[in-house]
Structures are given as structure tokens and as C-alpha cells.
C-alpha positions as semicolon CSV with decimal commas, in nm:
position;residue;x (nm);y (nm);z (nm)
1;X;-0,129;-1,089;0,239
2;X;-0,154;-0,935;-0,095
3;X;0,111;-0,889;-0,366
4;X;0,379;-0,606;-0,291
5;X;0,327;-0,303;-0,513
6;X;0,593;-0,355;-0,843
7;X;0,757;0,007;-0,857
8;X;0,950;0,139;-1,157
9;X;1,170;0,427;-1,080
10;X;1,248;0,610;-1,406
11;X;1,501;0,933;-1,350
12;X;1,825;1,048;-1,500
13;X;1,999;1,119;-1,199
14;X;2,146;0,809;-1,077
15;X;2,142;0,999;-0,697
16;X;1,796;1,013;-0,689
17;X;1,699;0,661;-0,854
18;X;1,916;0,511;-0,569
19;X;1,728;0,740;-0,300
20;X;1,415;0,640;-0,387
21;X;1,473;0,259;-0,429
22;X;1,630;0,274;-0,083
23;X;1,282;0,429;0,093
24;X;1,049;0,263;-0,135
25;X;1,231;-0,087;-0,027
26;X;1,197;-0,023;0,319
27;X;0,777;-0,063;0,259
28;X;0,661;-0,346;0,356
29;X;0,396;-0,331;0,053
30;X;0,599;-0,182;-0,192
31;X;0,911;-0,337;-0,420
32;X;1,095;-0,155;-0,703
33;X;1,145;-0,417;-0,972
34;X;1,348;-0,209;-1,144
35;X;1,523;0,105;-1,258
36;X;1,547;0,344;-1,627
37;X;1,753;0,683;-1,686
38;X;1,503;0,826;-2,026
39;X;1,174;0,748;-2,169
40;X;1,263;0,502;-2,427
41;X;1,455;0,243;-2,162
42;X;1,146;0,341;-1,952
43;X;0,864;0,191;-2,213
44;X;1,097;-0,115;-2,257
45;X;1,177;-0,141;-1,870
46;X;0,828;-0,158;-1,853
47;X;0,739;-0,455;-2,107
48;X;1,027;-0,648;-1,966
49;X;0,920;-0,624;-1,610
50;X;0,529;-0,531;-1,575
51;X;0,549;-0,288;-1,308
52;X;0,210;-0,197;-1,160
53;X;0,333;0,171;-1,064
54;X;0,606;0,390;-1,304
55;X;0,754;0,660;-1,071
56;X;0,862;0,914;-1,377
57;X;1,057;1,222;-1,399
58;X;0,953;1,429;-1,666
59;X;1,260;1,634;-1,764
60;X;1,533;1,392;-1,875
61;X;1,776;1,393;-2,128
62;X;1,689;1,248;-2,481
63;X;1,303;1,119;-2,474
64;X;1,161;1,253;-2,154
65;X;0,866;1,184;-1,921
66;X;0,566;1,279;-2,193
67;X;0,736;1,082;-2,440
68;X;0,739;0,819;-2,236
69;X;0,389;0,824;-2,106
70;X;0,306;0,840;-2,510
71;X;0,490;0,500;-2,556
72;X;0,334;0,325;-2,309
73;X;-0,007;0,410;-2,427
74;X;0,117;0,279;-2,812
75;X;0,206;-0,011;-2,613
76;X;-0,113;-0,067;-2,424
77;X;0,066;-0,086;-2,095
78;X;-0,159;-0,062;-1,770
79;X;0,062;0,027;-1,545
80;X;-0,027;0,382;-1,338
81;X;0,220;0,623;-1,377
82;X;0,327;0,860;-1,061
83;X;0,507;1,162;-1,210
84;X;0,751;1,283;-0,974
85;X;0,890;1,648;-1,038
86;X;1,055;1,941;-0,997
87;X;0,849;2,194;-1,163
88;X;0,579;2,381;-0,939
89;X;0,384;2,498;-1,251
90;X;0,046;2,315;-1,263
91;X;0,096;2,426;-1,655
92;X;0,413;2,220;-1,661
93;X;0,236;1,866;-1,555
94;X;-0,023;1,968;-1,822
95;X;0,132;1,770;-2,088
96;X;0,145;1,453;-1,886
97;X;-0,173;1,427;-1,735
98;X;-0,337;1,467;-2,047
99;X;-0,065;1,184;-2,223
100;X;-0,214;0,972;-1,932
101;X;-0,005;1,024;-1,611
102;X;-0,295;0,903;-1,303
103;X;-0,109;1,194;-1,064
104;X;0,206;1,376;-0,975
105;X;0,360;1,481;-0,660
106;X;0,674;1,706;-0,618
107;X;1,052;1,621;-0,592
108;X;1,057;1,742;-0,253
109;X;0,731;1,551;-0,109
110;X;0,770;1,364;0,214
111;X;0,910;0,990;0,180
112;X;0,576;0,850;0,386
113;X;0,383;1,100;0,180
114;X;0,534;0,951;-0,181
115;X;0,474;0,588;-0,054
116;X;0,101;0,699;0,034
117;X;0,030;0,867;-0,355
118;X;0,203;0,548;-0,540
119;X;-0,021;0,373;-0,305
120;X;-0,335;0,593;-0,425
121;X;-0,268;0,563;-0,770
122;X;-0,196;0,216;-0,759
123;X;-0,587;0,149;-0,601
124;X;-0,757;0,386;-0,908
125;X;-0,707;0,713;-0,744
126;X;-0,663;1,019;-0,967
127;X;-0,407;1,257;-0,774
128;X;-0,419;1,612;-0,925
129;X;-0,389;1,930;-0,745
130;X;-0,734;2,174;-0,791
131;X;-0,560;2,383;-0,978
132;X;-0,444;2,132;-1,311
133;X;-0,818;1,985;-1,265
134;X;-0,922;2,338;-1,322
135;X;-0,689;2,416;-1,598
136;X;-0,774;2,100;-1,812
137;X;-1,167;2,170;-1,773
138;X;-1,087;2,485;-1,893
139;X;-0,890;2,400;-2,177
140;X;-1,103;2,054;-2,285
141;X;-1,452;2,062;-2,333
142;X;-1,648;1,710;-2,352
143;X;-1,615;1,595;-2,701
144;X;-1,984;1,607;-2,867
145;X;-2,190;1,296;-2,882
146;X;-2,090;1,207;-2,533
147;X;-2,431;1,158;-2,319
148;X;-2,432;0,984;-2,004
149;X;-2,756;0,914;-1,821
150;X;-2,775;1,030;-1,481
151;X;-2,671;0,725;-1,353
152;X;-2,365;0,658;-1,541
153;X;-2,249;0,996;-1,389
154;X;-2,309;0,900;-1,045
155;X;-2,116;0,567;-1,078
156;X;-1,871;0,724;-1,254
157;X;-1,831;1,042;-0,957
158;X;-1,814;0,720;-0,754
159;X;-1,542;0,539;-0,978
160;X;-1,332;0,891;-0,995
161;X;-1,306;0,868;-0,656
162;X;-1,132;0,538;-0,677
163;X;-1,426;0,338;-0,554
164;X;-1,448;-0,015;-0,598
165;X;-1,782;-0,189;-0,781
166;X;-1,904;-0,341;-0,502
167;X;-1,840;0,019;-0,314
168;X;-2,059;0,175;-0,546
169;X;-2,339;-0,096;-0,537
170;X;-2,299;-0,008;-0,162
171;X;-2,285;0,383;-0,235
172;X;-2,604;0,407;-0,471
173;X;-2,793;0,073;-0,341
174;X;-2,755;-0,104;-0,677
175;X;-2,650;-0,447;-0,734
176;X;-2,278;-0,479;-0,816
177;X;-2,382;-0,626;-1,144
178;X;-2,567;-0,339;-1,219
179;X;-2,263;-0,114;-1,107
180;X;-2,051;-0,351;-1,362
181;X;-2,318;-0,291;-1,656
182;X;-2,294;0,054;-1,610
183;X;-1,928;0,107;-1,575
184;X;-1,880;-0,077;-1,914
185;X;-2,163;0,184;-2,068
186;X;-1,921;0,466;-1,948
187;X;-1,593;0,304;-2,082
188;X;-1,795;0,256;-2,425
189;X;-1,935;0,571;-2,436
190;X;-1,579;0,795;-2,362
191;X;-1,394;0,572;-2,586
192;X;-1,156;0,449;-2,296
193;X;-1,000;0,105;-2,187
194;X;-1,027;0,127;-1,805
195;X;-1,132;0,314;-1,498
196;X;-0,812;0,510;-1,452
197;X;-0,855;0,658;-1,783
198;X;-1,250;0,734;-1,714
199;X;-1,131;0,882;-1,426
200;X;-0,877;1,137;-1,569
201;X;-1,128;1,167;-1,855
202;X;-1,387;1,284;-1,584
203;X;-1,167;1,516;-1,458
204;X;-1,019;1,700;-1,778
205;X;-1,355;1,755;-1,921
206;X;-1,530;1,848;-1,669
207;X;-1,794;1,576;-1,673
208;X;-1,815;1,628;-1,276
209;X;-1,848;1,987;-1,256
């Protein structure tokens, strides 16, 4: 049986932190490791304990969700971050999918529904409503001197659907060395350090479209 998903629940509301912990710790697959009220105990939280999943808040008091997701990048972290919120603005989540957040979901999403997206993001999944994909193509155009063969963008429509290597060898017939030669060429070429962030990068440039 594998490893139970490390969850970090990061909110200023001690209410909902408790909430949360008790659902997520009723899946059988899933464990909150620990807890953090603002972004700064939120980046240490996270060196101290290695969660594989940050469930963040954005709007906190002090350094808040971006700042957060901007501190865990300085830090190299690789844990996916969930943002979990209360604004219904896809212009609100703006600023933390581009600082790196893999998806968000609202405040008032079902509990089996939450425990399915930190689930997602924790397997490579990029969760972002039509609308923010739309609105960071729109506002990010691919940086010049980015070329990908025709390949490269199929694996990487394949990886930005969260697909494994060897279900992209499968996918496209290749070997899953090939698919592993390739996938490095994209990482080089964007300037990224894994799939999650090709993925997003896909996404906010509109490589796909």
C-alpha cells in the first residue's frame, strides 16, 4: 500500500484548520502532518515537515497565501500547493497560479470533492477552472526563443494532463526512454525544474492552444 498523502493545512482561522484536519484524517490515503496560521510559519512548516500537498488560504493576516507560494519557490520546495479560497474571482487566484499554486478549489467545495483535487494535484494534475487558463493565455505570451518540436508538444499535452512516462510511451507508441529524453528537452527548453511547473507553464502561455 503506498505512502499516505502528507497534507499541510495553512489558514488563519483556527475553525477551519481544525475542520479540515478532522475530514482530511478520516482518508484512508491522506494524513495532515501539520498545521500554520500565515505564510511565513507556512514556508517554515514546510521545511520542517516535507509535506507533499500545502492546502493554502490566500487571504491571511501578515504574509498571505502569494507570499507564501513565493517563499517556497526561494526555497526550492516541491511540494504541490492546493489553494483553498473564498474569492470567486478567477482574477483573484491570478496571482497564485502564476507564483506556482498547481490548482485551487473554493472554501465551500464538497469534503469528498477537496480530498479528490489534493489527490489530483498530488499525482501532477493541473486544476484550473477554463476561465483562469483563459485569462493567463491572454495575459502571457510564450517568452521568445522557446521552440518545441512537434513531439515535445505532444508529450508535453500528455504530461499536462498528469500522465505518467510510461503512459505516454503507451499514448504516442514511443519507448519510455524516449518519453524520458524528451520530457528533459521540454524542462530545458522552458527553463523549469519539474513537470508540475511544465504543466502550469503549458497552460499560462498557451503552448496547448
Amino acid at each position: 500500500m503506498a505512502e499516505p498523502i502528507k497534507v499541510l493545512v495553512v489558514d488563519d482561522h483556527p475553525v477551519v484548520r481544525q475542520g479540515l484536519r478532522t475530514f482530511l484524517d478520516l482518508q484512508d490515503d491522506i494524513t495532515v502532518v501539520g498545521e500554520a496560521a500565515d505564510g511565513q510559519s507556512c514556508v517554515d512548516a514546510v521545511g520542517e515537515l516535507a509535506p507533499d500537498v500545502v492546502l493554502l488560504d490566500l487571504k491571511m493576516p501578515g504574509s498571505g497565501g502569494v507570499e507564501a507560494l513565493h517563499g517556497l519557490r526561494a526555497a526550492g520546495s516541491s511540494a504541490k500547493v492546493l489553494v483553498i479560497t473564498s474569492f470567486t474571482d478567477p482574477v483573484a487566484v491570478l496571482p497564485a497560479v502564476r507564483a506556482g499554486a498547481a490548482g485551487y478549489v473554493y472554501k465551500d467545495v464538497d469534503p469528498p470533492a477537496l480530498a479528490a483535487a489534493i489527490r489530483a494535484v498530488h499525482a501532477g494534475h493541473v486544476l484550473l477552472h477554463p476561465d483562469v487558463a483563459r485569462l493567463l493565455a491572454a495575459g502571457e505570451a510564450q517568452p521568445s526563443g522557446v521552440h518545441l518540436t512537434g513531439r515535445e508538444r505532444e508529450v508535453l499535452g500528455e504530461l499536462a494532463r498528469g500522465r505518467s512516462n510510461r503512459e505516454i510511451a503507451k499514448s504516442l507508441v514511443l519507448s519510455e526512454k524516449t518519453v524520458k529524453t524528451h520530457v528533459s528537452a521540454i524542462l530545458s527548453k522552458l527553463g523549469v525544474q519539474d513537470r508540475t511547473q511544465a504543466a502550469l507553464h503549458a497552460v499560462r502561455t498557451g503552448l496547448l492552444d
